[in-house]
C-alpha positions as CSV (number, residue, x, y, z in Angstrom):
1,X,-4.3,2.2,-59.5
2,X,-7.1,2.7,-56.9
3,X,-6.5,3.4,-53.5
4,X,-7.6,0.7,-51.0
5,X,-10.4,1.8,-48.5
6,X,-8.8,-0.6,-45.9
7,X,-7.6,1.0,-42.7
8,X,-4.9,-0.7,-40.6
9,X,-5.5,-1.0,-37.1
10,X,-3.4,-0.6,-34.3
11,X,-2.6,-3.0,-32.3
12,X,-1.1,-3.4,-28.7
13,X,0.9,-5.8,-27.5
14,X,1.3,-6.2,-23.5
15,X,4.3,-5.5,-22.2
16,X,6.0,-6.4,-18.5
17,X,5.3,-2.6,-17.3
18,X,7.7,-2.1,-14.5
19,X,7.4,-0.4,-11.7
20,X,10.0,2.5,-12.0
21,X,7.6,3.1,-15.2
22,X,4.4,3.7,-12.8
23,X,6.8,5.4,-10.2
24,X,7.3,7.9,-13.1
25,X,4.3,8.4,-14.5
26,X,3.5,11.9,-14.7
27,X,-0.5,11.0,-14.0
28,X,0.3,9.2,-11.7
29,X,2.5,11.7,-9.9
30,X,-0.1,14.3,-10.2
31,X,-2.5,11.8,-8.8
32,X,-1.0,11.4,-5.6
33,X,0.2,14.6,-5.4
34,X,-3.8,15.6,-5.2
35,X,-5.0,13.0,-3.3
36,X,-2.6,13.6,-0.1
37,X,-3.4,17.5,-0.7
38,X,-7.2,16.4,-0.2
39,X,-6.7,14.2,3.3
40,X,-4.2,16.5,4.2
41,X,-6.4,19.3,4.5
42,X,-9.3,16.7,6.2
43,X,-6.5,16.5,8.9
44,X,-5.0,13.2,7.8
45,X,-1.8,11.6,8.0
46,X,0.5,11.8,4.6
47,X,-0.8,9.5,1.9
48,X,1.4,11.2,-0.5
49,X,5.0,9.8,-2.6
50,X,6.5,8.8,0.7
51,X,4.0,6.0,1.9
52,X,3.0,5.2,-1.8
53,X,6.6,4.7,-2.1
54,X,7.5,2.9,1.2
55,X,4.3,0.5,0.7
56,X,5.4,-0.6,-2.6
57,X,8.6,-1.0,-1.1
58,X,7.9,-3.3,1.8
59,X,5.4,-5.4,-0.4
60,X,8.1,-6.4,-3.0
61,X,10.5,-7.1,-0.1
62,X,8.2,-9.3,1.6
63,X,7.0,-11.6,-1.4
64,X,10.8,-11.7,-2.5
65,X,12.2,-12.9,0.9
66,X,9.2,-15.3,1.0
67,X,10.4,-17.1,-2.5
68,X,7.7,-16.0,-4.9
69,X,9.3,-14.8,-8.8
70,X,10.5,-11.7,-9.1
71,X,7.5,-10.5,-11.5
72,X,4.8,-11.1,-8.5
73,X,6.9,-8.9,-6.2
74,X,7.0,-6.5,-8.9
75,X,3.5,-6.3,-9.7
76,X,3.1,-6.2,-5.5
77,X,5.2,-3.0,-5.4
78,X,3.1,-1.5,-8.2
79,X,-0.2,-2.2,-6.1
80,X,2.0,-1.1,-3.4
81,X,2.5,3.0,-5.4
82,X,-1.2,3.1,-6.4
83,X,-3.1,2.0,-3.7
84,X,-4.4,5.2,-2.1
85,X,-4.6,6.8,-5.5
86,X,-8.2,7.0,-5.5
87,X,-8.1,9.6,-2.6
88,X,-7.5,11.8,-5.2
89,X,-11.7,11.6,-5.8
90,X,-12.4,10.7,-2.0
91,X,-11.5,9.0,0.9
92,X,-14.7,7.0,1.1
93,X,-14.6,3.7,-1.2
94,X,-10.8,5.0,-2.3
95,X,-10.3,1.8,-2.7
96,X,-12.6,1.0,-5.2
97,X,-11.9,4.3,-6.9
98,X,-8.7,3.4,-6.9
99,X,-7.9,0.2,-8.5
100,X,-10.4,1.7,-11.9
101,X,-8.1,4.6,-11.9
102,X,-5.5,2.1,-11.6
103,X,-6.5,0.2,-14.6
104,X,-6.7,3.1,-16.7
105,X,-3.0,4.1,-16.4
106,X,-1.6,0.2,-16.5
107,X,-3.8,0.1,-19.7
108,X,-2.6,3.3,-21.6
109,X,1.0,2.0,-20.2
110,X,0.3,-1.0,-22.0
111,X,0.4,-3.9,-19.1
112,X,-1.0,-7.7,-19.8
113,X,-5.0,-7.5,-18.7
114,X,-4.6,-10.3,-16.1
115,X,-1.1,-8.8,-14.4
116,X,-3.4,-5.4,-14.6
117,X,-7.1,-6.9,-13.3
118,X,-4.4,-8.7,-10.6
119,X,-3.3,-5.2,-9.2
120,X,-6.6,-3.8,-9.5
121,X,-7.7,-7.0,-6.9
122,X,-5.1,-6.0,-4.6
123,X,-5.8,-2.2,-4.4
124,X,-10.0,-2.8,-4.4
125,X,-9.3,-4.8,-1.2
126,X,-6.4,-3.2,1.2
127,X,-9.2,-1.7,3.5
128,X,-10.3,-3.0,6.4
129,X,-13.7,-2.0,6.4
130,X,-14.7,-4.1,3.0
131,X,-10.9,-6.1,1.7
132,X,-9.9,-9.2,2.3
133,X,-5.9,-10.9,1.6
134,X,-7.3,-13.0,-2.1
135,X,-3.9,-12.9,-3.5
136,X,-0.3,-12.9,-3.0
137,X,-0.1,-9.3,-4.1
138,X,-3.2,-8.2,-2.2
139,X,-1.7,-9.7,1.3
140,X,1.7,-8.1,1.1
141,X,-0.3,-4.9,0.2
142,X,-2.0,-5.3,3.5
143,X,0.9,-6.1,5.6
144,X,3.1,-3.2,4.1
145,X,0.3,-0.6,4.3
146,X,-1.1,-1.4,7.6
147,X,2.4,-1.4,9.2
148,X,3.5,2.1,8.2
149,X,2.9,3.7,11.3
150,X,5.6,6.5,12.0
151,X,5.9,10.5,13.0
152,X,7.2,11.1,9.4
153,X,3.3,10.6,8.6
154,X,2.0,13.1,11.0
155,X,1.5,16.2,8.8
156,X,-0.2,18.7,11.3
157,X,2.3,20.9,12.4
158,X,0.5,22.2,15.7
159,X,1.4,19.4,18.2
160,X,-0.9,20.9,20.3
161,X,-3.9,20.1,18.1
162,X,-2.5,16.1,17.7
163,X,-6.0,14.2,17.6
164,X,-5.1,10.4,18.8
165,X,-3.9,9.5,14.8
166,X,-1.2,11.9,14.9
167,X,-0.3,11.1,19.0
168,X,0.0,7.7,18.0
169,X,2.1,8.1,14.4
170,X,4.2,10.9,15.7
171,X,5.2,8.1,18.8
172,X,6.2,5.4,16.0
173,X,9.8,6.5,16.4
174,X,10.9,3.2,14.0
175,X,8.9,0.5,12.3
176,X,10.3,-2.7,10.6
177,X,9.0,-5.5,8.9
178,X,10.5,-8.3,9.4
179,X,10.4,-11.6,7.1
180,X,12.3,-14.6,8.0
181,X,11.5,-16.8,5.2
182,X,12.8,-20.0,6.6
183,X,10.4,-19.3,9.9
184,X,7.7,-18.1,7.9
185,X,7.0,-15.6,10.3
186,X,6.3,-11.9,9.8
187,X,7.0,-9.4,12.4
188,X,5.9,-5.4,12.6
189,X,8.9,-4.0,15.0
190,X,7.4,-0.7,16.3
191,X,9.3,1.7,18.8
192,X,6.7,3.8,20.5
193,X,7.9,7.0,22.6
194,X,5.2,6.3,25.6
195,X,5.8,10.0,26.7
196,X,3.6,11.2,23.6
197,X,1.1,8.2,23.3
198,X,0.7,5.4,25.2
199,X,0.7,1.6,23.8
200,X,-2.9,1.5,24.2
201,X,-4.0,3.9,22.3
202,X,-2.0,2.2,19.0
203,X,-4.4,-0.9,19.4
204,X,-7.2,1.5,20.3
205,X,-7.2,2.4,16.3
206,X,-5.2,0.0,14.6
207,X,-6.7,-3.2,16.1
208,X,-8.7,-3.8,12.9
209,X,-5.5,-2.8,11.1
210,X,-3.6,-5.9,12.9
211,X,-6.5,-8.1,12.6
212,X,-6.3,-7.6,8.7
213,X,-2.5,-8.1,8.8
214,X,-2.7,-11.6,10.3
215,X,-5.4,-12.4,8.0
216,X,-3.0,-11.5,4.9
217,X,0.1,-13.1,7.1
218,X,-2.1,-16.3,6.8
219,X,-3.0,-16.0,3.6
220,X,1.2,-16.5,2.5
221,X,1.3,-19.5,4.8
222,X,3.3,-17.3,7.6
223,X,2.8,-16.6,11.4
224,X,2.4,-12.5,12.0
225,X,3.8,-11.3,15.4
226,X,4.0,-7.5,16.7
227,X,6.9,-6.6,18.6
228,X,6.2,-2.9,20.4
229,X,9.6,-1.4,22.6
230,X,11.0,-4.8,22.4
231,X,8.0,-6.3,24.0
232,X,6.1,-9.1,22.0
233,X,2.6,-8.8,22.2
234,X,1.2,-11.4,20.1
């Protein structure tokens, strides 16, 4: 009996990737692992595991405490890991760079194309300069990655060379995020040691930063306030 010419092919089925998956990812490790390495020696704060982690964190938290499903808090924590991955080519349009990296490892990982092209969304727009909040995912992105100011960030160890970035992270002795759900409010709760930076300096570099935040606080139907040394500002 002859031997058929056909060839089977393979095909893939999406799967609900998850986000200890991506966490794990050895690419994706390596990733991050390059692209703080790169700003860190540009004299940039830590973009590494810890804010990656933290940012994914906060983003889940927020749309969970705000009622959305559990899968689109998910999918917000795993925009949340990889959103500075691009840094790993360059900080200029990381963003961009980013959420086609992005797409490569949720592909090979085997993620549904529209949960996939809905992170990629999310990651192309968290920076100020060119993003906007277009999603649920993509607004808790902002409001979780713009509020992670803190000294754990500050990776110069010569206090004596701080520029104003690492004055004003190395003051953030505690920041919070606070959702109240019923209030529909979201609050950044910043504790800022005025003997190493003054308040004014914060808003001298992170006003765009809080401008975007409200943007994305709008966008999920919420109020945004900032709360500095138990003083609300706005």
């Amino acid at each position: 009996m002859a031997k058929s010419n056909r060839t089977s092919l393979k095909v893939e089925v999406a799967r609900s990737v998850t986000a200890a998956e991506v966490r794990g990812d050895p690419e994706v490790s390596a990733l991050l692992e390059a692209a703080n390495h790169q700003l860190k020696a540009k004299g940039f704060t830590e973009h590494g595991q810890r804010h990656a982690s933290l940012v994914g964190n906060i983003a889940h938290n927020i749309l969970l405490r705000l009622g959305y499903p559990q899968r689109t808090a998910e999918l917000a924590e795993i925009a949340g890991f990889l959103h500075d991955i691009g840094n790993a080519i360059h900080r200029e349009g990381h963003a961009q760079s980013g959420a086609l990296i992005a797409r490569d490892v949720l592909r090979r990982l085997g993620m549904d194309p529209a949960e996939s092209a809905a992170i990629m969304g999310a990651i192309g727009n968290h920076e100020e300069e060119r993003g906007d909040p277009l999603s649920e995912i993509s607004a808790a992105l902002i409001i979780a990655d713009k509020s992670d100011v803190h000294r754990s960030r500050v990776q110069n160890p010569d206090k004596l060379s701080f520029d104003i970035h690492d004055r004003v992270n190395y003051a953030a002795t505690r920041s919070f995020v606070r959702v109240d759900g019923e209030k529909k409010t979201i609050t950044l709760e910043l504790d800022v040691d005025t003997q190493i930076s003054q308040v004014m300096e914060y808003f001298e570099i992170f006003t765009s930063r809080m401008l975007m935040t409200r943007r994305a606080t709008r966008f999920l139907n919420c109020e945004f306030a900032l709360i500095i040394n138990d003083h609300k500002l706005f």
